[in-house]
PDB file of N, CA, C and O in Angstrom:
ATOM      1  N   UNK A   1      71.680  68.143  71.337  1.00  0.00           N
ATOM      2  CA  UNK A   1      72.286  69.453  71.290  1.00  0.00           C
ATOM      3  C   UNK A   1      73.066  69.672  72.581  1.00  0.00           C
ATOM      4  O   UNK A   1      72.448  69.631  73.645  1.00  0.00           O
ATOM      5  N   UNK A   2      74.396  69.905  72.566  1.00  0.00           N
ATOM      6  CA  UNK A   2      75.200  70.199  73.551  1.00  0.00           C
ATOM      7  C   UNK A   2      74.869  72.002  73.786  1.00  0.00           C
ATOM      8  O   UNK A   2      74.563  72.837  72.935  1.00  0.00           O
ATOM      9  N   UNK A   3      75.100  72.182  75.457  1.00  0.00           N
ATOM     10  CA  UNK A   3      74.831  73.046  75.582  1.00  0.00           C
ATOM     11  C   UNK A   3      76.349  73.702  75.744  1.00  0.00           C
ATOM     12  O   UNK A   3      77.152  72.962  76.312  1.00  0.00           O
ATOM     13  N   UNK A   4      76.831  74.969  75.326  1.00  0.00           N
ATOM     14  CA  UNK A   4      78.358  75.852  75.556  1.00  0.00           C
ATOM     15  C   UNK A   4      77.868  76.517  76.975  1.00  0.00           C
ATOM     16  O   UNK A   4      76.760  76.911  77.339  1.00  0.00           O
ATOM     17  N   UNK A   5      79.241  76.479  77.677  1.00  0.00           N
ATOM     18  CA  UNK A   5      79.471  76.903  78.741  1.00  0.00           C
ATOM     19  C   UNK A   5      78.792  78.333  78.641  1.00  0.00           C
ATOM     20  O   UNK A   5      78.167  78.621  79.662  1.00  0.00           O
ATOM     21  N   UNK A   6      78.775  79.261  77.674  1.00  0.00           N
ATOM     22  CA  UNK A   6      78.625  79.996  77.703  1.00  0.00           C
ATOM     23  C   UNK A   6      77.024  80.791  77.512  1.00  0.00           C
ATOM     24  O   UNK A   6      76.645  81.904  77.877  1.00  0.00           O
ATOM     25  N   UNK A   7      76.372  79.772  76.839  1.00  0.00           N
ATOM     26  CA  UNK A   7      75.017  79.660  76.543  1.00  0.00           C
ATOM     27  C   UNK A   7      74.066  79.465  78.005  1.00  0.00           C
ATOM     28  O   UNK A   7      74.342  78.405  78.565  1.00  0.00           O
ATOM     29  N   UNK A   8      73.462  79.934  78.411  1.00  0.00           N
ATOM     30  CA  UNK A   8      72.727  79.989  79.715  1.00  0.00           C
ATOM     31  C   UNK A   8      71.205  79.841  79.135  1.00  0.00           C
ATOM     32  O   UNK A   8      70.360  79.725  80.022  1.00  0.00           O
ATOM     33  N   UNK A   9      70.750  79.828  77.877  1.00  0.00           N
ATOM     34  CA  UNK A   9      69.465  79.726  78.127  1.00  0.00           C
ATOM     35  C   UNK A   9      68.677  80.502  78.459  1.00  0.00           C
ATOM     36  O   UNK A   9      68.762  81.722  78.599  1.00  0.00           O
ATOM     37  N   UNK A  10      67.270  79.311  78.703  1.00  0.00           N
ATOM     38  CA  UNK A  10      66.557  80.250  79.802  1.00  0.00           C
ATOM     39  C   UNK A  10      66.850  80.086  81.181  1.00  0.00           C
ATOM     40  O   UNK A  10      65.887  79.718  81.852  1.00  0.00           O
ATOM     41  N   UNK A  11      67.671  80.220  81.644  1.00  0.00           N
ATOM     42  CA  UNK A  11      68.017  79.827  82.752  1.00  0.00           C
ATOM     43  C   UNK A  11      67.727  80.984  83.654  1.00  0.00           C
ATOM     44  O   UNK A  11      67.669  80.884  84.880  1.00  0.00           O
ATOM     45  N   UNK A  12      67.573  81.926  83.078  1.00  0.00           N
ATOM     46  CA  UNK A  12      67.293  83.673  84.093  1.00  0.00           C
ATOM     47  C   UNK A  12      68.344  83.701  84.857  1.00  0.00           C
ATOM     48  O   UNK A  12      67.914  83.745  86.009  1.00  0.00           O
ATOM     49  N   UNK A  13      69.708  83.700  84.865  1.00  0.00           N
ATOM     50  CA  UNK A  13      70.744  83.615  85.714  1.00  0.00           C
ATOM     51  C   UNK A  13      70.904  85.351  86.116  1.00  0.00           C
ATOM     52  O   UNK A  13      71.534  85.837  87.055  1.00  0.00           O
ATOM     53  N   UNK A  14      70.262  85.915  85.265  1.00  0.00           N
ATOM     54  CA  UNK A  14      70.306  87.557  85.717  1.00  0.00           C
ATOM     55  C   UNK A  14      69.429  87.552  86.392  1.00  0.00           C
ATOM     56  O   UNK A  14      68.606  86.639  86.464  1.00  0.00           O
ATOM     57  N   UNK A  15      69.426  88.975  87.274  1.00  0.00           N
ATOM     58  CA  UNK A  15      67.889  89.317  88.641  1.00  0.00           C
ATOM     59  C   UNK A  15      67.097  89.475  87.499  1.00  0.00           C
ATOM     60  O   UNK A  15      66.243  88.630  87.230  1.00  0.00           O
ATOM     61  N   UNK A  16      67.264  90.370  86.859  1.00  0.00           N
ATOM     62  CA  UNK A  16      65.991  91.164  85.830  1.00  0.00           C
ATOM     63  C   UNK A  16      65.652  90.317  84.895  1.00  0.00           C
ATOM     64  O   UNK A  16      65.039  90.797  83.942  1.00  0.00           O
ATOM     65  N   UNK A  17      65.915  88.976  84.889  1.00  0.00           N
ATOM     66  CA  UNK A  17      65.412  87.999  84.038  1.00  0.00           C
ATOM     67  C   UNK A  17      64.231  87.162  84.694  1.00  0.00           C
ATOM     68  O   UNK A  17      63.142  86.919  84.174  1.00  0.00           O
ATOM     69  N   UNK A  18      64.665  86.789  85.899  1.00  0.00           N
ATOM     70  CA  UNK A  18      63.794  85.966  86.677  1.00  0.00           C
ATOM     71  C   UNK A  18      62.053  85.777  86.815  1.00  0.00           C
ATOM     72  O   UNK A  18      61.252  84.845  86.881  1.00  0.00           O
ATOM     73  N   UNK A  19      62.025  87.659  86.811  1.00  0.00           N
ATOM     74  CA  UNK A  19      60.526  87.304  87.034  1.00  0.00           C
ATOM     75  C   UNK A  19      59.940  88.317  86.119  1.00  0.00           C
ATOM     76  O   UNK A  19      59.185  89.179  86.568  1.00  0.00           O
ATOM     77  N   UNK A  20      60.291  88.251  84.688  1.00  0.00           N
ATOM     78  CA  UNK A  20      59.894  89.113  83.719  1.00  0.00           C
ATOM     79  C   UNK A  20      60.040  90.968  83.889  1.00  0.00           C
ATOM     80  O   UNK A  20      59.260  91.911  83.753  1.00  0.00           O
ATOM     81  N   UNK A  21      61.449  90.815  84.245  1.00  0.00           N
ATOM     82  CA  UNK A  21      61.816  92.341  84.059  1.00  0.00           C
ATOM     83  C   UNK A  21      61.657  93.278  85.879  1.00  0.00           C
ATOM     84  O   UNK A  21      62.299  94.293  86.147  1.00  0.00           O
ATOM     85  N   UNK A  22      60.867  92.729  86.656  1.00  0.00           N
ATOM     86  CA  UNK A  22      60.580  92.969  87.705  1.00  0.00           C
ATOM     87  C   UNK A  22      61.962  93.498  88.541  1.00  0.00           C
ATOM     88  O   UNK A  22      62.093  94.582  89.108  1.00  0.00           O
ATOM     89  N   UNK A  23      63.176  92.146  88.417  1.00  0.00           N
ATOM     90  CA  UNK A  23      63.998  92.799  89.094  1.00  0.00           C
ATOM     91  C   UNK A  23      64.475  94.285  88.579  1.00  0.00           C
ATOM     92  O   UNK A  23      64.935  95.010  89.461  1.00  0.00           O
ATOM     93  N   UNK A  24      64.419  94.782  87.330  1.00  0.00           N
ATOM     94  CA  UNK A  24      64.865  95.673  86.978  1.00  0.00           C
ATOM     95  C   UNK A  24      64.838  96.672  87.652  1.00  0.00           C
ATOM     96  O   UNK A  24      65.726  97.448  88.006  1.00  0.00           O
ATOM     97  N   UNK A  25      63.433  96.625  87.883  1.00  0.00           N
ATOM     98  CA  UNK A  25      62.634  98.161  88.433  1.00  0.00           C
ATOM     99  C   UNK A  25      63.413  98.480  90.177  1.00  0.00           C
ATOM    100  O   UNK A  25      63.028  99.613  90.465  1.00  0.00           O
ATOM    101  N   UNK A  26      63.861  98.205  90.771  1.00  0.00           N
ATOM    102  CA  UNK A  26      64.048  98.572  91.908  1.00  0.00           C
ATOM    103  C   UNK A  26      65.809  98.888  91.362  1.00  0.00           C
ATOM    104  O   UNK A  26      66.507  99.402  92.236  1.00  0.00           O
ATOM    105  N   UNK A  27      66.380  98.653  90.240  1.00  0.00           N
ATOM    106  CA  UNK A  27      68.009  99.525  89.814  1.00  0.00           C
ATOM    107  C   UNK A  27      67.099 100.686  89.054  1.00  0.00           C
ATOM    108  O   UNK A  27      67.263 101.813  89.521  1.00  0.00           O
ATOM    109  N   UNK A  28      66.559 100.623  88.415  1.00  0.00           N
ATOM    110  CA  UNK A  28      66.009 102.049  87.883  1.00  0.00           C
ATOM    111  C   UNK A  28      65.697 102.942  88.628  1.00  0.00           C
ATOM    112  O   UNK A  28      66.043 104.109  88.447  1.00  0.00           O
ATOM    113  N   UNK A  29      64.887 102.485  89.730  1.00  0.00           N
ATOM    114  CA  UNK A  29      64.244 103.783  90.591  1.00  0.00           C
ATOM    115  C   UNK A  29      65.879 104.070  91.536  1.00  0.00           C
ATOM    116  O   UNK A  29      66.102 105.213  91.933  1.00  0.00           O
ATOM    117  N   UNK A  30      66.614 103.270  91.735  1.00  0.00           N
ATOM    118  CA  UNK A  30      67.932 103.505  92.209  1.00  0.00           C
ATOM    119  C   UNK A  30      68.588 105.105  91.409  1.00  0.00           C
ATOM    120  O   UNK A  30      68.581 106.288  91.746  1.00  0.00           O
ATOM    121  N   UNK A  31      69.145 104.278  90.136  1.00  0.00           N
ATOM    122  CA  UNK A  31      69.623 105.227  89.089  1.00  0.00           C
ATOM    123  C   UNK A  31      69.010 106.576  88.950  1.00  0.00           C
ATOM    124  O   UNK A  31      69.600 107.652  88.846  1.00  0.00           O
ATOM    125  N   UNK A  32      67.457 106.295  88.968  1.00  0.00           N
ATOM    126  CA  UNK A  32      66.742 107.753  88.541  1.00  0.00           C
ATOM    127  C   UNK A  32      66.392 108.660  89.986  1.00  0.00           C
ATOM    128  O   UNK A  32      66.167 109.856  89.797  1.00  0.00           O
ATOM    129  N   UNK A  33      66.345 108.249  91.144  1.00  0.00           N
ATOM    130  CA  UNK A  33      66.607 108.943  92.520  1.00  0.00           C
ATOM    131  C   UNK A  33      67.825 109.730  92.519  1.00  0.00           C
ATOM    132  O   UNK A  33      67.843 110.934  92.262  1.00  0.00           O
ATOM    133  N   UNK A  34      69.067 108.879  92.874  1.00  0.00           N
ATOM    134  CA  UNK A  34      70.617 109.530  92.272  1.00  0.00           C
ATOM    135  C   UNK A  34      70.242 110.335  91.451  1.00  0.00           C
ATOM    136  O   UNK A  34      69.950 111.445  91.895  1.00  0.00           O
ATOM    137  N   UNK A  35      70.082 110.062  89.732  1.00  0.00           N
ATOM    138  CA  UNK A  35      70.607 111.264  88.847  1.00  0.00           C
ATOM    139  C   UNK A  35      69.105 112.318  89.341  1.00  0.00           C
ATOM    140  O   UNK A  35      69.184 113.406  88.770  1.00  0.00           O
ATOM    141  N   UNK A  36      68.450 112.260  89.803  1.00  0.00           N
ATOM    142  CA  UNK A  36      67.752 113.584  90.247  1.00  0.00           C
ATOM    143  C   UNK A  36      67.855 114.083  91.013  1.00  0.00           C
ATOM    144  O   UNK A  36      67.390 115.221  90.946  1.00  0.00           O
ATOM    145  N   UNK A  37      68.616 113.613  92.511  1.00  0.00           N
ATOM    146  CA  UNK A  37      69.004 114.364  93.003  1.00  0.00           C
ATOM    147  C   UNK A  37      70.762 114.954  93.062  1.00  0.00           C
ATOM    148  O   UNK A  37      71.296 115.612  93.955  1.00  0.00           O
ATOM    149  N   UNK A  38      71.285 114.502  91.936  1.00  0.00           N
ATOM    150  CA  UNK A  38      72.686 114.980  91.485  1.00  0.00           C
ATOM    151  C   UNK A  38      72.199 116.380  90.859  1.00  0.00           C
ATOM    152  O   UNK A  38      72.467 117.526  91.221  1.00  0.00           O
ATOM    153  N   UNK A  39      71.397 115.917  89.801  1.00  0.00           N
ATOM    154  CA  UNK A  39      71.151 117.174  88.698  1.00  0.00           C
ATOM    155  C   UNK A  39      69.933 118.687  89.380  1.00  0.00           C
ATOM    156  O   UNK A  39      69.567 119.746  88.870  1.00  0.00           O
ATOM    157  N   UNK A  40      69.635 117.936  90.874  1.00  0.00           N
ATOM    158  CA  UNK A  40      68.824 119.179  91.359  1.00  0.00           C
ATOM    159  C   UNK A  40      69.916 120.337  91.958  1.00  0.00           C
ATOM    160  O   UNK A  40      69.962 121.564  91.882  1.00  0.00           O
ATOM    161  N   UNK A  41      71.003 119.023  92.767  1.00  0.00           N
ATOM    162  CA  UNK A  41      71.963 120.146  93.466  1.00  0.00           C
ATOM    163  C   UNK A  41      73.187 120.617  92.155  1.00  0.00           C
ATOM    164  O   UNK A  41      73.969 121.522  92.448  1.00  0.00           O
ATOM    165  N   UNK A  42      73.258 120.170  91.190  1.00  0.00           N
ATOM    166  CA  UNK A  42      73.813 121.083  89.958  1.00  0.00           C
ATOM    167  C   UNK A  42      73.606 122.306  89.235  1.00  0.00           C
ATOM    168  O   UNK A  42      74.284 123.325  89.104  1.00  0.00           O
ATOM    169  N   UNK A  43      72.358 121.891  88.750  1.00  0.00           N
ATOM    170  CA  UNK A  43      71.703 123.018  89.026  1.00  0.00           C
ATOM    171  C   UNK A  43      71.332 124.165  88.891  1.00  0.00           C
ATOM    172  O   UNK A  43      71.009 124.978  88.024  1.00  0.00           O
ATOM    173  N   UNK A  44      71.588 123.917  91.173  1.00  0.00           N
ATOM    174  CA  UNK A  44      70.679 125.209  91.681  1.00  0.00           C
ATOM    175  C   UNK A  44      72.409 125.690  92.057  1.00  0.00           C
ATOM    176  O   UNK A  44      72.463 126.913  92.183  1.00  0.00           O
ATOM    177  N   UNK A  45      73.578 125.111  92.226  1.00  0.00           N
ATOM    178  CA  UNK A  45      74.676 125.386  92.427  1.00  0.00           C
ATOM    179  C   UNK A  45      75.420 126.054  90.898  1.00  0.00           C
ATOM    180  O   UNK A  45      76.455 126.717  90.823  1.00  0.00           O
ATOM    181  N   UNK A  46      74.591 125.663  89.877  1.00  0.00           N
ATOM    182  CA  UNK A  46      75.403 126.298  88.768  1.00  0.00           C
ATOM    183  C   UNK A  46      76.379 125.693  88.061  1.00  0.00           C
ATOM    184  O   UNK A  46      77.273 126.241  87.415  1.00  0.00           O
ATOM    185  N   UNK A  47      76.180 124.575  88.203  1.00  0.00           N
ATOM    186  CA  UNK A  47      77.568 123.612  87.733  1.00  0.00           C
ATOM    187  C   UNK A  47      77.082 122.937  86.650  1.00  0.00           C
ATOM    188  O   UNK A  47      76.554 121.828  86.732  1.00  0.00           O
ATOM    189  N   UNK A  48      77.306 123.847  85.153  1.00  0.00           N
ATOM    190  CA  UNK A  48      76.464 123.673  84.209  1.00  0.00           C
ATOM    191  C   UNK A  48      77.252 122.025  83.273  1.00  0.00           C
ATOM    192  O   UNK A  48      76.677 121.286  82.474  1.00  0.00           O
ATOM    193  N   UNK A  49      78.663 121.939  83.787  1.00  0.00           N
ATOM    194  CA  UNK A  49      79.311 121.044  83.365  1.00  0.00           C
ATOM    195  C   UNK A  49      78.975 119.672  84.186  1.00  0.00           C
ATOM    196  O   UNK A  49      78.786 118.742  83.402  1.00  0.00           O
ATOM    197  N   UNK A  50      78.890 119.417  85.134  1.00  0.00           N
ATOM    198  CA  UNK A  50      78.514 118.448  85.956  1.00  0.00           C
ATOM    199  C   UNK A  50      76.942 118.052  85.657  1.00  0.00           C
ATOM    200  O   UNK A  50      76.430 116.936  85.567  1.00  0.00           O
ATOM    201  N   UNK A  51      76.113 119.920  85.482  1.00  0.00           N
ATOM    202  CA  UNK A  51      74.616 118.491  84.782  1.00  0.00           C
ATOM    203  C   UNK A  51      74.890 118.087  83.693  1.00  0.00           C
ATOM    204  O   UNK A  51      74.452 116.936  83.689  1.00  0.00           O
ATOM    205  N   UNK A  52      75.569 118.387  82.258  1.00  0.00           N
ATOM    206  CA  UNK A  52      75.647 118.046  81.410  1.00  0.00           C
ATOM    207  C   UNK A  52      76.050 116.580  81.534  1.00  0.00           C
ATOM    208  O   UNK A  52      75.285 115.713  81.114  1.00  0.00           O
ATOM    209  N   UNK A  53      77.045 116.314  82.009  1.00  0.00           N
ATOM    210  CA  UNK A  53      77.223 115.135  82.304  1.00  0.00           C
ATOM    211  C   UNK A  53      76.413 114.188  82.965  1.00  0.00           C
ATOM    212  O   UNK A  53      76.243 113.074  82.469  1.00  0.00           O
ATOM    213  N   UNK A  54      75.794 114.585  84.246  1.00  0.00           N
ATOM    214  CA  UNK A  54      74.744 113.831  84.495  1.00  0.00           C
ATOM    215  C   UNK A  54      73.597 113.483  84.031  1.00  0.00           C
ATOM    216  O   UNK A  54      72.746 112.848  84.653  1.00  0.00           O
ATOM    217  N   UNK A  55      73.482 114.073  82.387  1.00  0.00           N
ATOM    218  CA  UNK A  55      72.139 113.850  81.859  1.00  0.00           C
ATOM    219  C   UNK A  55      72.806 112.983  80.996  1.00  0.00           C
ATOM    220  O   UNK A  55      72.166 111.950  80.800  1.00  0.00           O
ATOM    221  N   UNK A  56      73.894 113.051  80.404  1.00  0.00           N
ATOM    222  CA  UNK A  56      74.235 112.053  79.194  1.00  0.00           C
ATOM    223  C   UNK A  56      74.826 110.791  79.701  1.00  0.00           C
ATOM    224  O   UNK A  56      74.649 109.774  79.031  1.00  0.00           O
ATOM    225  N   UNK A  57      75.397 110.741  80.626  1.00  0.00           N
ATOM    226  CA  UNK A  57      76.227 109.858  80.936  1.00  0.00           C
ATOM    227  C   UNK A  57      75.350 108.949  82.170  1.00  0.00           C
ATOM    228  O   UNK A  57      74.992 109.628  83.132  1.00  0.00           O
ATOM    229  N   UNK A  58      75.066 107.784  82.189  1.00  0.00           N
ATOM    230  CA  UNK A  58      74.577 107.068  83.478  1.00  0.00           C
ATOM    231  C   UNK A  58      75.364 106.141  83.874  1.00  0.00           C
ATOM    232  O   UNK A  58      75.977 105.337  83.172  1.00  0.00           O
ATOM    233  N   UNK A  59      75.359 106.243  85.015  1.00  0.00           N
ATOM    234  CA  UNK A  59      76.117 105.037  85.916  1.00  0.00           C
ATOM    235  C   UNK A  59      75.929 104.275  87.073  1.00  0.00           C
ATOM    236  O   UNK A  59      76.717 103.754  87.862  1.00  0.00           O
ATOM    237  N   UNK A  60      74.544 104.333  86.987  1.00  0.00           N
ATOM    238  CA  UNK A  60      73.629 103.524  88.077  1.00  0.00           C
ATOM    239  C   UNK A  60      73.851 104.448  89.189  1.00  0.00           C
ATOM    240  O   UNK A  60      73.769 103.780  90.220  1.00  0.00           O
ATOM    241  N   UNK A  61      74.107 105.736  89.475  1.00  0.00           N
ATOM    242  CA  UNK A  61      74.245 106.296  90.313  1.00  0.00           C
ATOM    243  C   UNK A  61      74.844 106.620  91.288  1.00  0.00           C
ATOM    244  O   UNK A  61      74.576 107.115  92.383  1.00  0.00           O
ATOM    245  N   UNK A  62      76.464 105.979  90.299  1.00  0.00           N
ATOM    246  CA  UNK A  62      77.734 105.755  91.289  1.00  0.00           C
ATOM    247  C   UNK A  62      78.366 107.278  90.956  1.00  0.00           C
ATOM    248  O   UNK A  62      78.819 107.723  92.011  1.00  0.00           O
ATOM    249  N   UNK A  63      78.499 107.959  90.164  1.00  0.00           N
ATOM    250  CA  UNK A  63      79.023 109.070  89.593  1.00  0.00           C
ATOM    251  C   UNK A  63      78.269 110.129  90.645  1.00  0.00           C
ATOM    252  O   UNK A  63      78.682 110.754  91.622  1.00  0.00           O
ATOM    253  N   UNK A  64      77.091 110.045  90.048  1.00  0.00           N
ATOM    254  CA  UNK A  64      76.495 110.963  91.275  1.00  0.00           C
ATOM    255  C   UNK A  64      76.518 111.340  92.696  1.00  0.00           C
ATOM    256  O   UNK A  64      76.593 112.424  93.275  1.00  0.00           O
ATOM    257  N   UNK A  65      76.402 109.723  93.208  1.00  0.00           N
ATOM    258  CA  UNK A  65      76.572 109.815  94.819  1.00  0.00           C
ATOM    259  C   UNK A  65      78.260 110.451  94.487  1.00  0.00           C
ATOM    260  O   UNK A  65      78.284 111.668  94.669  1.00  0.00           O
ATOM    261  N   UNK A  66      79.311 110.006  94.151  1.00  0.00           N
ATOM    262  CA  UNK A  66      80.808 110.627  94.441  1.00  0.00           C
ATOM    263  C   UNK A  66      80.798 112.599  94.194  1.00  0.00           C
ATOM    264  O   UNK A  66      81.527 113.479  94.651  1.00  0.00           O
ATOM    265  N   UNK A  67      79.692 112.626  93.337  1.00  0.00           N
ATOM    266  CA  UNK A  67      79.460 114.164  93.150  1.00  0.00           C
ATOM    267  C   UNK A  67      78.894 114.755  94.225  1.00  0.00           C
ATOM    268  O   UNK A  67      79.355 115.840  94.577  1.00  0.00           O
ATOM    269  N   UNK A  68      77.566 114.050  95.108  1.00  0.00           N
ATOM    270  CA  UNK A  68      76.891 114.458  96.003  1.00  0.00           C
ATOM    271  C   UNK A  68      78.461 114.192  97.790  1.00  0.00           C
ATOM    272  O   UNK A  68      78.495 114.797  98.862  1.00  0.00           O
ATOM    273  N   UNK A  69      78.966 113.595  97.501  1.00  0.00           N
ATOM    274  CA  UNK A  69      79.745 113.578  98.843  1.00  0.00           C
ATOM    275  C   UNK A  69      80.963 114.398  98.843  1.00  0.00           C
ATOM    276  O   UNK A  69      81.306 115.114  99.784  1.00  0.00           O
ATOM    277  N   UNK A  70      81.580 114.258  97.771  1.00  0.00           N
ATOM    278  CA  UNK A  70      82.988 114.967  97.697  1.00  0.00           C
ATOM    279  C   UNK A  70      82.308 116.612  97.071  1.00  0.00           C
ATOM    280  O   UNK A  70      82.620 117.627  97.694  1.00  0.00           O
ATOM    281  N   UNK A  71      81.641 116.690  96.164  1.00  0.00           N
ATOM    282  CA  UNK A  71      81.690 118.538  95.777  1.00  0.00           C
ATOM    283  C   UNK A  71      80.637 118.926  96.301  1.00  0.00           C
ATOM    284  O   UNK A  71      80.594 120.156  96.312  1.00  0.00           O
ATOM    285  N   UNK A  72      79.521 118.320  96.864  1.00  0.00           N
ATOM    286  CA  UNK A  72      78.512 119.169  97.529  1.00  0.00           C
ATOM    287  C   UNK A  72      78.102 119.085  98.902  1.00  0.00           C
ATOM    288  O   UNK A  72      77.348 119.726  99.635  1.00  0.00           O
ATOM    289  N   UNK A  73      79.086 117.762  99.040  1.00  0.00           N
ATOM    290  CA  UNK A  73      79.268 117.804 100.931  1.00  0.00           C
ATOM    291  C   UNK A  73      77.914 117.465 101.468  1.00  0.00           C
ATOM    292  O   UNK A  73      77.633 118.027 102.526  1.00  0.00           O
ATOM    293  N   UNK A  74      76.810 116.479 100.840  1.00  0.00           N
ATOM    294  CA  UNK A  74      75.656 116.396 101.515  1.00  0.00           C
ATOM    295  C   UNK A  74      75.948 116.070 102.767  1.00  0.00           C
ATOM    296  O   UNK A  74      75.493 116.621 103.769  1.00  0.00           O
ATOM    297  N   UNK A  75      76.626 115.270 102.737  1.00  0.00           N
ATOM    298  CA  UNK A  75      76.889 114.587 104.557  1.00  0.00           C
ATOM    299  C   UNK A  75      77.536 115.098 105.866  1.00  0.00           C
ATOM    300  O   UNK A  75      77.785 114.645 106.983  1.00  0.00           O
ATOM    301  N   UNK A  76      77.709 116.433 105.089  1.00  0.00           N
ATOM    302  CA  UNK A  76      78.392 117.121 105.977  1.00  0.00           C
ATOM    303  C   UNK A  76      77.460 118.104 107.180  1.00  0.00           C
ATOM    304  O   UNK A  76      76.481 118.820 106.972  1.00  0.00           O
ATOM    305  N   UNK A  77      77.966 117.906 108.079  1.00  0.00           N
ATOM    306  CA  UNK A  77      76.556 118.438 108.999  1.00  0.00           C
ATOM    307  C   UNK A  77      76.490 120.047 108.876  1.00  0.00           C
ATOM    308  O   UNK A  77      77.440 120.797 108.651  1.00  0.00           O
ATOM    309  N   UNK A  78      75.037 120.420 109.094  1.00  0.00           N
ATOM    310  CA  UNK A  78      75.238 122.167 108.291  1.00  0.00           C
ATOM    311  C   UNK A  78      75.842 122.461 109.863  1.00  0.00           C
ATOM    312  O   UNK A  78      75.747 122.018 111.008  1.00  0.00           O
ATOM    313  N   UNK A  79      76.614 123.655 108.994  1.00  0.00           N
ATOM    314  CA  UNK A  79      77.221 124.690 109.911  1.00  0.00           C
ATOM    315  C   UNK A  79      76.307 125.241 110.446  1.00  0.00           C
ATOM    316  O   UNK A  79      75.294 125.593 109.843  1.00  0.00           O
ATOM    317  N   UNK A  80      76.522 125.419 111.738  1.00  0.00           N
ATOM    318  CA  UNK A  80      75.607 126.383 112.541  1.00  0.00           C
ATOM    319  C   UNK A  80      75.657 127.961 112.893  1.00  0.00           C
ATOM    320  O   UNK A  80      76.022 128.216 111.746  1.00  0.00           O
ATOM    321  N   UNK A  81      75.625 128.727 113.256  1.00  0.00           N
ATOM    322  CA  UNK A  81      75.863 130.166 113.693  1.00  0.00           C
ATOM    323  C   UNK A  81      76.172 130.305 115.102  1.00  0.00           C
ATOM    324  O   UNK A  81      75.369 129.805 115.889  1.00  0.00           O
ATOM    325  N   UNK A  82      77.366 130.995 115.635  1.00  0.00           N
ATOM    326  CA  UNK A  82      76.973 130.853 116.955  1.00  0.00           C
ATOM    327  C   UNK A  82      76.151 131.677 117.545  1.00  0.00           C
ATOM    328  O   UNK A  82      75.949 132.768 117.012  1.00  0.00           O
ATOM    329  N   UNK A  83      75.691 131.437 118.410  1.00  0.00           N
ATOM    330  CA  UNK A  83      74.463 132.312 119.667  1.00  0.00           C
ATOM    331  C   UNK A  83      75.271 133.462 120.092  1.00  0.00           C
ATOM    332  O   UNK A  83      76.454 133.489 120.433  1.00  0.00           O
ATOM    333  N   UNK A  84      74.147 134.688 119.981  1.00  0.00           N
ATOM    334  CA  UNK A  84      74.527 136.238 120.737  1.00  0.00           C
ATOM    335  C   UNK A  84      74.079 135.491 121.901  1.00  0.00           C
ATOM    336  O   UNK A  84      73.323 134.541 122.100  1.00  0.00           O
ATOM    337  N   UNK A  85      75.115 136.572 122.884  1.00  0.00           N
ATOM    338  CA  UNK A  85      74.864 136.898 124.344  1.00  0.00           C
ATOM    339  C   UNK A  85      73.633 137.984 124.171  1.00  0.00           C
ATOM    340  O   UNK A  85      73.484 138.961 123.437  1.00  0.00           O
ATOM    341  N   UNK A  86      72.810 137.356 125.197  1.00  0.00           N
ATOM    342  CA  UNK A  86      72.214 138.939 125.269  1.00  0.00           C
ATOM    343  C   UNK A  86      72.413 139.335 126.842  1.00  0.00           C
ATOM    344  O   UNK A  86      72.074 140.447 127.247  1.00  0.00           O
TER     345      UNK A  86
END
C-alpha cells in the first residue's frame, strides 16, 4: 500500500493528536479565558451586539483580544485625577 502525500496516518502531525487530545486543552482554556473576559467587559459596558457575537462566533480569541485593545482600551493606563492643593 502506497502511502499519498496527503495521508498522514497515525503520524499525530497535529499538537492535539500527539498525546491523546492533551495538547488541546491548553487552546481551549486560551479561547475560553478571552471569550470570558470579552463577554464580561460587553456586558457590563452594554454592547449587546459585540456579546452576541462573542457567544456565536469563536476565534480562538483573536476577535476578542482586538475588542479588548481597540474598544475597551484594557491597556490603557487608568486615568488618574489630579491632586487638590490644600
Amino acid at each position: 500500500m502506497t502511502m499519498m502525500p496527503w495521508n498522514f496516518g497515525s503520524a499525530g502531525l497535529l499538537p492535539f493528536e500527539r498525546f491523546g487530545g492533551i495538547g488541546l486543552v491548553p487552546l481551549l482554556l486560551w479561547s475560553l479565558i478571552w471569550a470570558g473576559l470579552a463577554l464580561w467587559h460587553a456586558a457590563r459596558r452594554g454592547d449587546k451586539w459585540w456579546f452576541i457575537i462573542f457567544l456565536f462566533v469563536h476565534t480562538l480569541g483573536i476577535l476578542e483580544i482586538l475588542y479588548l485593545v481597540f474598544v475597551v482600551r484594557i491597556l490603557e493606563q487608568p486615568k488618574t485625577s489630579p491632586k487638590k492643593r490644600t
